[in-house]
SEROKOL-748615 format. One line per field, with one value per atom (N, C-alpha, C): x, y, z; atom name; residue number from 1; residue in one letter. Coordinates in steps of 0.02 Angstrom, whole numbers, padded with zeros to 5 digits, always signed. Example, Ala and Ser with C-alpha at 12.3 -4.5 7.8 and 13.67 -1.06 7.14 Angstrom:
x = c(+00660,+00615,+00660,+00642,+00684,+00645)
y = c(-00284,-00225,-00165,-00112,-00053,+00002)
z = c(+00390,+00390,+00390,+00354,+00357,+00394)
atom = c(N,CA,C,N,CA,C)
n = c(1,1,1,2,2,2)
res = c(a,a,a,s,s,s)
***
This chain:
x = c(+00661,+00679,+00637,+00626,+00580,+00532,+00488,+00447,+00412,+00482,+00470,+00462,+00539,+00551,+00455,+00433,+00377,+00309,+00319,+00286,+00307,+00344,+00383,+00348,+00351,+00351,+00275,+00242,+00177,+00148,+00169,+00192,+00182,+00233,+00260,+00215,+00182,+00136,+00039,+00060,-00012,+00008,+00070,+00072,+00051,+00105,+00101,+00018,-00006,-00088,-00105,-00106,-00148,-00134,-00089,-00049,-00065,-00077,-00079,-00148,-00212,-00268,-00285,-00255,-00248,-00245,-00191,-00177,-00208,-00261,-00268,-00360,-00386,-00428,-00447,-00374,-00359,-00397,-00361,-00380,-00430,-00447,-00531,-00545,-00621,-00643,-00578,-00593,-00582,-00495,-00451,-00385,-00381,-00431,-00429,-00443,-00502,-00510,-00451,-00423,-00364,-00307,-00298,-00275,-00292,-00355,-00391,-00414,-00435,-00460,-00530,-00551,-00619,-00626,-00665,-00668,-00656,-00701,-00715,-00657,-00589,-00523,-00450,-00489,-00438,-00413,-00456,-00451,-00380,-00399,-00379,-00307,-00300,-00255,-00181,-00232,-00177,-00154,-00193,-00175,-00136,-00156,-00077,-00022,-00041,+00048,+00088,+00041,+00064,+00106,+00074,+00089,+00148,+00142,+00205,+00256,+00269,+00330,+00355,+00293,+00313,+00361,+00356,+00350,+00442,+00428,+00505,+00564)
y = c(-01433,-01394,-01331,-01295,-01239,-01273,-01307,-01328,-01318,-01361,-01379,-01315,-01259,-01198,-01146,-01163,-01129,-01150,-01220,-01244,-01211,-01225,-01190,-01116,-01082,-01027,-00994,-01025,-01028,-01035,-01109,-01122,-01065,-01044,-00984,-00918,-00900,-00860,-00861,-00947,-00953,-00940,-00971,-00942,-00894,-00859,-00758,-00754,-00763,-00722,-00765,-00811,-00848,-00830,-00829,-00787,-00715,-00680,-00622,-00600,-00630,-00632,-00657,-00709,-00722,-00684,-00649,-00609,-00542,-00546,-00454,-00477,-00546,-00558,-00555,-00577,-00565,-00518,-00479,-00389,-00368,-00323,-00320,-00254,-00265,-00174,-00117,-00129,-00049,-00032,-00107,-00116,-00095,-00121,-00106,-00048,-00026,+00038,+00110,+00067,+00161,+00137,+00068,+00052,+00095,+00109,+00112,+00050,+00009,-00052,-00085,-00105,-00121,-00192,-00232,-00323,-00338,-00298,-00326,-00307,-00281,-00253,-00303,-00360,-00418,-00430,-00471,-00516,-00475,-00411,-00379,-00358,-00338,-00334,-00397,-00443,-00501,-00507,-00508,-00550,-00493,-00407,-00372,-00382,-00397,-00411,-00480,-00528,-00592,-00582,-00539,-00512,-00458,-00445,-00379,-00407,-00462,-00509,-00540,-00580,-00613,-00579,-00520,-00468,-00455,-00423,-00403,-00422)
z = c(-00932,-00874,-00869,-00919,-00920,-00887,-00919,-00875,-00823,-00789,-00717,-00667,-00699,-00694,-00677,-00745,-00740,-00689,-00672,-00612,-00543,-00540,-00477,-00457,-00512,-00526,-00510,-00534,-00541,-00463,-00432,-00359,-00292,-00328,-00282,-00282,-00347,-00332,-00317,-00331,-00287,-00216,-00195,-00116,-00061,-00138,-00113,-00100,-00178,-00167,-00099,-00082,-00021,+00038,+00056,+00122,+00083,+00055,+00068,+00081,+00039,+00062,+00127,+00158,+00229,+00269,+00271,+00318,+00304,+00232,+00233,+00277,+00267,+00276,+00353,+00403,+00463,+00505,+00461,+00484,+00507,+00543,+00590,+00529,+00528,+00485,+00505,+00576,+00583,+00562,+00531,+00525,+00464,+00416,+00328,+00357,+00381,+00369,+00384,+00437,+00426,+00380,+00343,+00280,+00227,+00226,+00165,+00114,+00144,+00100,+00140,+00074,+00084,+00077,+00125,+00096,+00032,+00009,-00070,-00112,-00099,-00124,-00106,-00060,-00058,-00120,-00150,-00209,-00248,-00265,-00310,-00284,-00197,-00186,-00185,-00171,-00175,-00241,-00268,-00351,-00379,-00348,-00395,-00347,-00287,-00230,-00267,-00303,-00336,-00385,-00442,-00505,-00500,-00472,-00444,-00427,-00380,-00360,-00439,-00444,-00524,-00557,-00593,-00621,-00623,-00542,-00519,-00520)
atom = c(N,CA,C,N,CA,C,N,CA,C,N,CA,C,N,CA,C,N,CA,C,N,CA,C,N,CA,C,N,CA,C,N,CA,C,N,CA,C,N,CA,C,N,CA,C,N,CA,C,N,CA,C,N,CA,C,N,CA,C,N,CA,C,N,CA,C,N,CA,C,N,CA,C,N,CA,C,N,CA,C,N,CA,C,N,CA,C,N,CA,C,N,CA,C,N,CA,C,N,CA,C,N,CA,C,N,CA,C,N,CA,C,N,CA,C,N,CA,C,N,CA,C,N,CA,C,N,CA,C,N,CA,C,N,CA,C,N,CA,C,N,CA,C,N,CA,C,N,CA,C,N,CA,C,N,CA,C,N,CA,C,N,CA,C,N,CA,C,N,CA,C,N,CA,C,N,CA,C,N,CA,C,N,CA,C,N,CA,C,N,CA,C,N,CA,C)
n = c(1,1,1,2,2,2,3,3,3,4,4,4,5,5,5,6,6,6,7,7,7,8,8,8,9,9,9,10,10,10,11,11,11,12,12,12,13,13,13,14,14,14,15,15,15,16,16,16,17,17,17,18,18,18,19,19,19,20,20,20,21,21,21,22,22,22,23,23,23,24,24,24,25,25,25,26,26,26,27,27,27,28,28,28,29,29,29,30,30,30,31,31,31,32,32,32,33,33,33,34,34,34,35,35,35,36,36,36,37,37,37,38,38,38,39,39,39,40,40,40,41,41,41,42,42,42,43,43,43,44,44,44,45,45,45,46,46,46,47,47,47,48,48,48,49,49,49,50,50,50,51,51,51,52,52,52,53,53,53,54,54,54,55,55,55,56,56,56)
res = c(x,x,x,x,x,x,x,x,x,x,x,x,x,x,x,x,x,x,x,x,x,x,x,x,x,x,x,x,x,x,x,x,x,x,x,x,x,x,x,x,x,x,x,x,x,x,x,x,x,x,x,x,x,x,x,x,x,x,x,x,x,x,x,x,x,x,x,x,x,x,x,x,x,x,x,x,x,x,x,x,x,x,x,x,x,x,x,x,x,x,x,x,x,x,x,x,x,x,x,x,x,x,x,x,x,x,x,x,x,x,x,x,x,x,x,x,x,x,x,x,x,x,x,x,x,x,x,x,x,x,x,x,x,x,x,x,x,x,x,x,x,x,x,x,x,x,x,x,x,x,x,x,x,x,x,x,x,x,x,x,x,x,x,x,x,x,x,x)
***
């Protein structure tokens, strides 16, 4: 059952990061920009919005 548990799990935060890079990828320059984020700050942003859910 763990397992399966940890599939799931795992699952769920490939999701997050993908939809979250999605939608940060969306964004026009000038949208990151009064964000404060730069293209190259996706990656990193998704994968701690992933890790952070995990986490919580």
């Amino acid at each position: 059952m763990a397992a399966i548990q940890h599939a799931q799990e795992e699952r769920a935060c490939r999701a997050i990061y993908r939809q979250t890079a999605r939608d940060l990828n969306s964004l026009t320059e000038r949208d990151l920009a009064d964000l404060g984020i730069s293209r190259a700050m996706i990656t990193r942003l998704s994968r701690d919005a992933t890790w952070s859910v995990k986490s919580a």
